[in-house]
Structure formats: C-alpha cells, structure tokens
N, C-alpha and C positions, 0 to 999 in steps of 0.2 A: 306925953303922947298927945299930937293935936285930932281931936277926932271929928275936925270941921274940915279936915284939907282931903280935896277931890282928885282923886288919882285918874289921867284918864290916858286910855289904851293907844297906844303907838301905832296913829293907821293915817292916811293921806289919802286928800281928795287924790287921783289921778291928774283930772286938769291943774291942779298946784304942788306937782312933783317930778323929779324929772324921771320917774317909771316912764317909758314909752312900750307900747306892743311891738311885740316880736310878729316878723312872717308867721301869717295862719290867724294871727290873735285878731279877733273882729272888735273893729272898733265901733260901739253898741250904742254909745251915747245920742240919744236922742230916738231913740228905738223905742216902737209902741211893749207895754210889757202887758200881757195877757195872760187871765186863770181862764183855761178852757177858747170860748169862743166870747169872753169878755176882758173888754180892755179895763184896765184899772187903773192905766197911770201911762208915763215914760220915763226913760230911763237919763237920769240927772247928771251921772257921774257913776265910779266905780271908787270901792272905797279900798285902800292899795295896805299892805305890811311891808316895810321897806325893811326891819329884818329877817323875816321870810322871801324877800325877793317874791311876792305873789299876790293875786287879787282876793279879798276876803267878801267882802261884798258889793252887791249893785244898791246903789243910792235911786231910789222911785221917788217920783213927784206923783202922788195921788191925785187922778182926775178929779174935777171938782164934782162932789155929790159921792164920791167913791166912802167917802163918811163925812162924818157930820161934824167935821172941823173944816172950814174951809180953804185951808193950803196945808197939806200935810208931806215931807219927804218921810220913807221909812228904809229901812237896808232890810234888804232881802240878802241872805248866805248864799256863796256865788255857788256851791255844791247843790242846791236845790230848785236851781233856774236849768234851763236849755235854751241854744238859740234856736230859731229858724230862718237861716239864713235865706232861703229863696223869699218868703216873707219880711225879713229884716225885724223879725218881734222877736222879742225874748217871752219865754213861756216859763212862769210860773205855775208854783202851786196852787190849787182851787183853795185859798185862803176864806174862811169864812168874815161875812161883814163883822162880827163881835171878833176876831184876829186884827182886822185893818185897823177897828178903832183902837184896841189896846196894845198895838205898835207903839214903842215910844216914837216921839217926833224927834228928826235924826237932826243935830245942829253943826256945823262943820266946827271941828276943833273941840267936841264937847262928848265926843264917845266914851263912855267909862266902862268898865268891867261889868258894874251893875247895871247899866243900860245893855249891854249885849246876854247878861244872862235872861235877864226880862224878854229879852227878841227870842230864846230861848223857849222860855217856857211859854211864852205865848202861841209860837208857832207849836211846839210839843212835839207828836209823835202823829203822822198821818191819819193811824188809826184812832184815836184818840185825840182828836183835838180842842182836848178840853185843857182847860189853866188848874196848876194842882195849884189847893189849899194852904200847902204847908212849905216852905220855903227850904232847896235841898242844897247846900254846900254843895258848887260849884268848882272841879279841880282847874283854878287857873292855868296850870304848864300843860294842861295836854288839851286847855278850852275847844282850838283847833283841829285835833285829833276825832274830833266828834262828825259824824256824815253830814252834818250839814256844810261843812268845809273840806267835803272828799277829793275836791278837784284839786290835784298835782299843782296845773297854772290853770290859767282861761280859758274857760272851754273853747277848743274850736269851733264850733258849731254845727248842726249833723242839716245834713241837705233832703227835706221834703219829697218824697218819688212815689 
C-alpha cells in the first residue's frame, strides 16, 4: 500500500471544461461576492462535477487585506451562496475573519477529499462556527448529500424588490 499517493476529487474549473450554462443559469464569473454589506473577494470561476453533471462550488479570489495572506482563492459550496442578480453579487455567508484564514488555498487541479472535508469543518455549522477539536470520519459517497451542496443545479438567482 503506497501511503504517499494523493487522491484528488473529480471537479473542473468551468472555464477549462466543456460544462456550459443552461438558459436561466447566470454566468457569475467576475461577480463581486459579499458577507452582508462587505465585499470579500470576486468570483474566479465555478468549480464543476462532471459526473454529477452540476456545479459544486464558487472559486473566490480574496480581496487583498480580506486575510493576511496576500493572494488567496478559496471555494465557497454553491448551496450556501445566493445571487443578486439586479446587483450582479453573489452573497455569501457572514464568514468570520478566523473562517477566511483557515480556508485552505484552492489550487486548480489539486482539490482532494481532505481539502474539501477541512472547507467543511471550517465553515461548520451557522450556529456554531467554531473548528471541532477532534477529527470525524467523513462518509465520502453521500460527501454531497450534505446542505452545503443543496442546490439541484446553479442557482438561478432570486431578483431584489
């Protein structure tokens, strides 16, 4: 058994596959993404399951100063964004600064199962957005089953009134 070789998860930029949006699907890229009424970043790419046929997450480039790395991308789970489309933002969660930093840094072609459980426990649970302690065995086949990946396909996006 080799226990040096890195398994990594079967996901595609959007811009380097041939996924394209379906009518209604908003094409997001380059869209400011905001917690609240502050910007934290914009929006890099979309990170695609091609055997899912569906979008899993948004790829964020964190503004600079957003933490204290100075060029960070991180994936945000597309079940836990909204657009606003008369705005053109996507609107994320009120992610705390101690969340942004310990986001791993997302590398194209380098996603692994233990990179996505870490974005996992990171973000946590709304109410609790604290990092547990103790490290909990992850059911890889239903990983996506989980409400941070509630959306069917791509949000359409809900209109501001």
């Amino acid at each position: 058994m080799n226990y040096n070789q890195i398994t990594y998860s079967n996901l595609l930029e959007l811009s380097h596959s041939d996924y394209t949006l379906t009518s209604g699907e908003a094409n997001i890229k380059g869209w400011p993404v905001k917690t609240g009424e502050n910007r934290i970043g914009k929006v890099a790419d979309l990170l695609f399951d091609p055997e899912a046929d569906t979008v899993r997450y948004v790829i964020v480039l964190l503004d600079e100063g957003t933490t204290t790395v100075e060029e960070k991308k991180i994936l945000v789970p597309i079940g836990l964004i909204d657009l606003d489309t008369n705005e053109k933002a996507v609107l994320a969660p009120d992610f705390h600064q101690d969340q942004l930093e310990a986001m791993p840094r997302y590398i194209m072609d380098e996603v692994t199962p233990e990179m996505e459980n870490q974005i996992r426990q990171v973000i946590g649970s709304p109410a609790a957005l604290v990092m547990e302690d103790e490290a909990v065995e992850i059911d890889r086949q239903n990983f996506y089953r989980h409400h941070h990946f509630d959306k069917n396909i791509f949000p359409q996006g809900r209109e501001n009134n």
